[in-house]
C-alpha distance (Angstrom), angle and dihedral (degrees) to the residues before:
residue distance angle dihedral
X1 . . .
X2 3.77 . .
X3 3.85 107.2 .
X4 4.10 125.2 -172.3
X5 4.60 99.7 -176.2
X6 3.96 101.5 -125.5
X7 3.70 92.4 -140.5
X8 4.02 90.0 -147.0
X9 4.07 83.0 62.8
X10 3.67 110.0 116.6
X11 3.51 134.8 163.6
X12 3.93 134.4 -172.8
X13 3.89 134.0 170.6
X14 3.75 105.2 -114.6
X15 4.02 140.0 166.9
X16 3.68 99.5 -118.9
X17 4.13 136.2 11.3
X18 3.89 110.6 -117.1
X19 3.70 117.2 -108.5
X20 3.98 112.7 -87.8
X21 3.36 123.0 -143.8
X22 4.02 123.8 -156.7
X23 4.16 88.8 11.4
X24 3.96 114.4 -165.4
X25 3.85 103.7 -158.5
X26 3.53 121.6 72.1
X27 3.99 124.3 -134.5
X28 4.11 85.0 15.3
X29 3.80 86.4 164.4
X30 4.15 100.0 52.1
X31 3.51 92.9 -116.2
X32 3.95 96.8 -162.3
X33 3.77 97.1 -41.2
X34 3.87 142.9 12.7
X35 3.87 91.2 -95.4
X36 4.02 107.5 157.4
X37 3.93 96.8 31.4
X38 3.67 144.9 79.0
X39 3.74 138.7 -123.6
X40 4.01 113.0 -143.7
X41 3.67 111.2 -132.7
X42 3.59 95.0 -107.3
X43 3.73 92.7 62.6
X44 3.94 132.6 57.1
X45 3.87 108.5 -148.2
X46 4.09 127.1 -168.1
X47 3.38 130.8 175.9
X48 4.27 120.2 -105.0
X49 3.43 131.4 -167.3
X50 4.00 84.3 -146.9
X51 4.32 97.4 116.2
X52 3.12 147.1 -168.1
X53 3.78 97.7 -132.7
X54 3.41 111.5 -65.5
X55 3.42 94.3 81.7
X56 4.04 100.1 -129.9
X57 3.93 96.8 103.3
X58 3.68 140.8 -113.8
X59 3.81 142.1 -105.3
X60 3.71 114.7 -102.4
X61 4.22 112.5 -153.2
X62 3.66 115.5 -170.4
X63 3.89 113.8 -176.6
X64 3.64 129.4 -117.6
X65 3.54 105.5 -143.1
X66 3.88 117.7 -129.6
X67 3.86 129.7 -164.6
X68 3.90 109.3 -82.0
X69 3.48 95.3 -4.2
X70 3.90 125.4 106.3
X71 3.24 113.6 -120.3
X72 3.87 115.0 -93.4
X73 3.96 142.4 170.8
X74 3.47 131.9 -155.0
X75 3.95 142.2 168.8
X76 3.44 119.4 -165.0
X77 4.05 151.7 -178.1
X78 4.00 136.1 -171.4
X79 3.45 113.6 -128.0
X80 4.14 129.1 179.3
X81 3.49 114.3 -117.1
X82 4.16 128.2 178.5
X83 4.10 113.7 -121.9
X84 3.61 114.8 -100.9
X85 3.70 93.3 15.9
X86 4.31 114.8 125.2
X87 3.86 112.5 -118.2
X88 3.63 119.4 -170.7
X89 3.75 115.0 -161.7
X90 3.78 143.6 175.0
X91 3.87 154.2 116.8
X92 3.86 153.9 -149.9
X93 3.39 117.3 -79.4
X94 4.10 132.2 -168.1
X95 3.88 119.5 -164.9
X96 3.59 101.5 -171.6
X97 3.72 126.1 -147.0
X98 3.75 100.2 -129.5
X99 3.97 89.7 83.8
X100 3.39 144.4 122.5
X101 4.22 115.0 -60.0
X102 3.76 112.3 -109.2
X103 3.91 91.4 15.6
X104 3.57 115.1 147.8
X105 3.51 99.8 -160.9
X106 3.87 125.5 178.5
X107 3.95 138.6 -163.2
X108 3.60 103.1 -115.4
X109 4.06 136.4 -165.0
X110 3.79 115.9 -179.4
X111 3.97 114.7 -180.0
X112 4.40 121.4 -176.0
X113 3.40 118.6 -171.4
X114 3.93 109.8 -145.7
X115 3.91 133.6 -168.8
X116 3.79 100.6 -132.5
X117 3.92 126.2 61.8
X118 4.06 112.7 -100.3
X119 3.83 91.2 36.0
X120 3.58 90.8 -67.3
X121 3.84 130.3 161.7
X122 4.02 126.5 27.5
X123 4.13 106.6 -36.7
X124 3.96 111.5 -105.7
X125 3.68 101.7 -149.5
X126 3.79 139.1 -14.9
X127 3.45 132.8 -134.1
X128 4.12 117.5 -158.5
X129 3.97 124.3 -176.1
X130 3.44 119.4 168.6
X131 3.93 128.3 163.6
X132 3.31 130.8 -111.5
X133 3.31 137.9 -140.8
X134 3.82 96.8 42.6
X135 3.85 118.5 -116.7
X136 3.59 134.5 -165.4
X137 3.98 136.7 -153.0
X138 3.60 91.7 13.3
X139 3.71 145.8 100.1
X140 4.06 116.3 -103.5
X141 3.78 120.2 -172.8
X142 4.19 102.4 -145.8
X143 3.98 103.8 -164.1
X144 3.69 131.6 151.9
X145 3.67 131.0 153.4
X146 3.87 145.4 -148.4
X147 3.50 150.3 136.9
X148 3.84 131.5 -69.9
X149 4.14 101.3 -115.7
X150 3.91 116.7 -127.4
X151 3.72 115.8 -73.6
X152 4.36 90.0 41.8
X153 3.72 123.8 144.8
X154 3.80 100.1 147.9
X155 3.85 146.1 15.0
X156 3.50 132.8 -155.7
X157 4.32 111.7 -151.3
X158 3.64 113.7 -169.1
X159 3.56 118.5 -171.5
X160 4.17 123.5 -165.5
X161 3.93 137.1 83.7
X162 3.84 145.7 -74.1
X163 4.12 123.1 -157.2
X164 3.71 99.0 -133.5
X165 3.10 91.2 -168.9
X166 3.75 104.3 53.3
X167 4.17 129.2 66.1
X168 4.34 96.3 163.4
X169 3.76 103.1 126.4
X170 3.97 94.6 -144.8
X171 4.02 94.4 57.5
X172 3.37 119.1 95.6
X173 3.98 136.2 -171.2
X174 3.86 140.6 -164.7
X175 3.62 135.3 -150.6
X176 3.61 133.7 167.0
X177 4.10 132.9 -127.2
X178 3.52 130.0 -153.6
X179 4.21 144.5 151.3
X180 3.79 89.5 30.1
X181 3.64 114.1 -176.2
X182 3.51 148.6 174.1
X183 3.70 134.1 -179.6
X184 3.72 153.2 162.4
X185 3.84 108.3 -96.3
X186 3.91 96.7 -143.4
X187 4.18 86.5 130.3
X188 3.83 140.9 43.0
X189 3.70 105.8 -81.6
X190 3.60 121.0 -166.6
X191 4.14 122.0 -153.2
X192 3.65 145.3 162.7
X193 3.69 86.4 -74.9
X194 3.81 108.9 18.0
X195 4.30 117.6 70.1
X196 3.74 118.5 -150.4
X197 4.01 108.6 -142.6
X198 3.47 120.4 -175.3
X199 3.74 97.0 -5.5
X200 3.80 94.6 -82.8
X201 4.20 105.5 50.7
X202 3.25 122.5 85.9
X203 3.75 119.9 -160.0
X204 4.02 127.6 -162.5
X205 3.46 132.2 137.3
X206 4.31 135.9 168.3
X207 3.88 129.7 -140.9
X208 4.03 140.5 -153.8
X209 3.24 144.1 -158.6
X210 3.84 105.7 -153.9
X211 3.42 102.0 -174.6
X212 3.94 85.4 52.5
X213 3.54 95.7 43.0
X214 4.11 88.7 -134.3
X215 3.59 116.8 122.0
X216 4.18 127.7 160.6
X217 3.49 141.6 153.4
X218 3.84 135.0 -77.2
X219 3.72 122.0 -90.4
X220 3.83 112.8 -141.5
X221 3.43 124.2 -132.7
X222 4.14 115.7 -175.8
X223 3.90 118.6 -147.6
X224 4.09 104.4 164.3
X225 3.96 134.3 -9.5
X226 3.99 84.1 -84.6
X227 3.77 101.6 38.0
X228 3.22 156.3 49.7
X229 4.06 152.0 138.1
X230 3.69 140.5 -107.2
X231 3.97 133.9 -151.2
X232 3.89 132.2 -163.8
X233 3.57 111.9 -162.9
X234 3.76 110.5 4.7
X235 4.23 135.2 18.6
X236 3.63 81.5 -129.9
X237 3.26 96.8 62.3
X238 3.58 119.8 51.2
X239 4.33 125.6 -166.3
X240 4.31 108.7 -179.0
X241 3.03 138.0 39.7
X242 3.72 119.5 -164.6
X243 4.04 137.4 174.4
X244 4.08 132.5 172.0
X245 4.12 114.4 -142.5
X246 3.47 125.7 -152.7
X247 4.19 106.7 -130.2
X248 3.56 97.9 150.1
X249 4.17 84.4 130.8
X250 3.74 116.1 100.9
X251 2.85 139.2 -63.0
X252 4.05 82.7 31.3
X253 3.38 109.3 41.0
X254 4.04 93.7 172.4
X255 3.72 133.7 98.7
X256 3.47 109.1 -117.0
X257 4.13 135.4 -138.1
X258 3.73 127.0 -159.5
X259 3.84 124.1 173.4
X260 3.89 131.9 178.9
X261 3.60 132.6 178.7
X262 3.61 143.2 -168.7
X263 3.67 101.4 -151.1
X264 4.13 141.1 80.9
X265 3.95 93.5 -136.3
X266 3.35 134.0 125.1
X267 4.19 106.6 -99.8
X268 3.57 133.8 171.1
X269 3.80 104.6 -173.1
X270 4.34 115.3 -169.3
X271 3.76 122.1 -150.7
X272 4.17 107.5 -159.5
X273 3.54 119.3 -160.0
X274 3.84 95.5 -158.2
X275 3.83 86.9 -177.3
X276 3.87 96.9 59.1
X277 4.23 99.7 14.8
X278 4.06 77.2 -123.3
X279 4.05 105.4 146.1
X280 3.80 134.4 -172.5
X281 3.95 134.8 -160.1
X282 3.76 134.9 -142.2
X283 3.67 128.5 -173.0
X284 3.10 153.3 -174.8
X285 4.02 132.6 -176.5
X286 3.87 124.4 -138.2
X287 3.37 122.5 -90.1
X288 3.96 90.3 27.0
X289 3.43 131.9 117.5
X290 4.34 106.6 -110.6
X291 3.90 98.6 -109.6
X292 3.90 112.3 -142.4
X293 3.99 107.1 -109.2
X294 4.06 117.4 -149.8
X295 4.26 97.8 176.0
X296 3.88 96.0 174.7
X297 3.82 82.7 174.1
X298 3.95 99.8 55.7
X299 3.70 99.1 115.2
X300 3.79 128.2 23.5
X301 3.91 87.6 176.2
X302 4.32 96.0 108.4
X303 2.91 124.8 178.8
């Protein structure tokens, strides 16, 4: 499976899905069957009433393992999009524990933007966000976001896993899908891994550990309408801390972005003005203690 990381992609284990406004895919929840998406040859997919939480169901993929390839799953649905519009896109995912021993098996979202309606024609670009480290028995929101590259007038999204670890053509795995979604980015959306500040700023970021070779995505915690927190590796234990003001008074005239951490790992953090498309970066290296950032110049884009 070719794979280019969206660095937007985050994903996060959460309670509930935000609401979506303006929602491409049709039955995103499973409502009593997988009516208005396909199945991929290389998967087998039936409809379960197991849920996420809205009580409707889920689609259950189990993999049909070909020669040389590790074993996958997918679901997936066409949708038009406009070129040089911002999508954001993602789903529920369940990795059960009842699978096969030594598989490495991660969530997976895989968008291609295409030039033809119905997916058709050579895809354009590809966007790939999958979740890292594993986990089992649990719900794991898979979202990233981007923009449809020049020339778009479709996208398929496919949602499932792939055993990274595992190429034997007899094993098989199983993951279920649920809450799919996929939307035009016009507004400030907030997720299991992105923060909504002020309305129009959208806040996500992804860490590593090098040495480890582990790296994932933030999880997003919100605390006011102009703040909020991040963790890494565990909801009990949280690593940034992040808020957008509002300065655009004189003699400032900016918005301003201040970030502090309690943590030595490597983080890029990304501050979207989805207003202006204006974005800013914050990092820190490995090994290095997170210095506090107070940028009262981030955004000249008042109102």
């Amino acid at each position: 499976m070719r794979q280019r990381l969206l660095a937007a992609l985050f994903a996060a284990a959460a309670p509930a899905l935000p609401v979506v406004a303006d929602d491409l895919f049709v039955n995103r929840t499973f409502t009593s069957n997988l009516s208005g998406w396909t199945v991929p040859s290389y998967t087998s997919g039936v409809w379960s009433s197991f849920d996420h939480g809205g009580g409707s169901g889920s689609a259950l993929l189990t993999s049909n393992p070909i020669s040389g390839n590790a074993p996958n799953t997918a679901i997936q649905q066409c949708v038009a999009v406009t070129a040089g519009r911002v999508y954001s896109f993602g789903a529920s995912i369940w990795i059960p524990s009842d699978v096969a021993a030594g598989a490495l098996i991660t969530p997976v979202l895989d968008v291609r933007f295409y030039p033809g309606a119905g997916c058709s024609g050579g895809d354009l670009d590809q966007r790939v966000a999958s979740v890292l480290p594993v986990l089992r028995d649990t719900w794991i929101d898979v979202q990233a976001r981007g923009k449809a590259p020049a020339g778009s007038g479709s996208a398929l999204g496919s949602f499932g896993g792939v055993d990274y670890a595992g190429s034997a053509s007899s094993e098989t795995i199983k993951v279920y899908v649920d809450d799919a979604y996929f939307e035009s980015d016009a507004n400030c959306v907030a997720t299991g891994s992105h923060l909504c500040l002020g309305g129009r700023f959208l806040v996500y970021g992804d860490w590593a550990v090098p040495s480890q070779a582990r790296s994932g995505y933030m999880r997003a915690v919100p605390v006011t309408a102009d703040s909020g927190l991040f963790w890494f590796f565990s909801p009990n234990n949280l690593e940034v801390f992040t808020k957008v003001v509002n300065a655009c008074t004189d003699p400032f005239n900016h918005y301003w972005a201040f970030v502090s951490g309690l943590t030595d790992v490597q983080t890029t953090l990304h501050v979207d003005d989805t207003v202006s498309g204006e974005r800013r970066e914050y990092h820190n290296s490995a090994g290095t203690a997170f210095a506090s950032v107070q940028d009262t110049s981030a955004f000249a884009t008042c109102p």
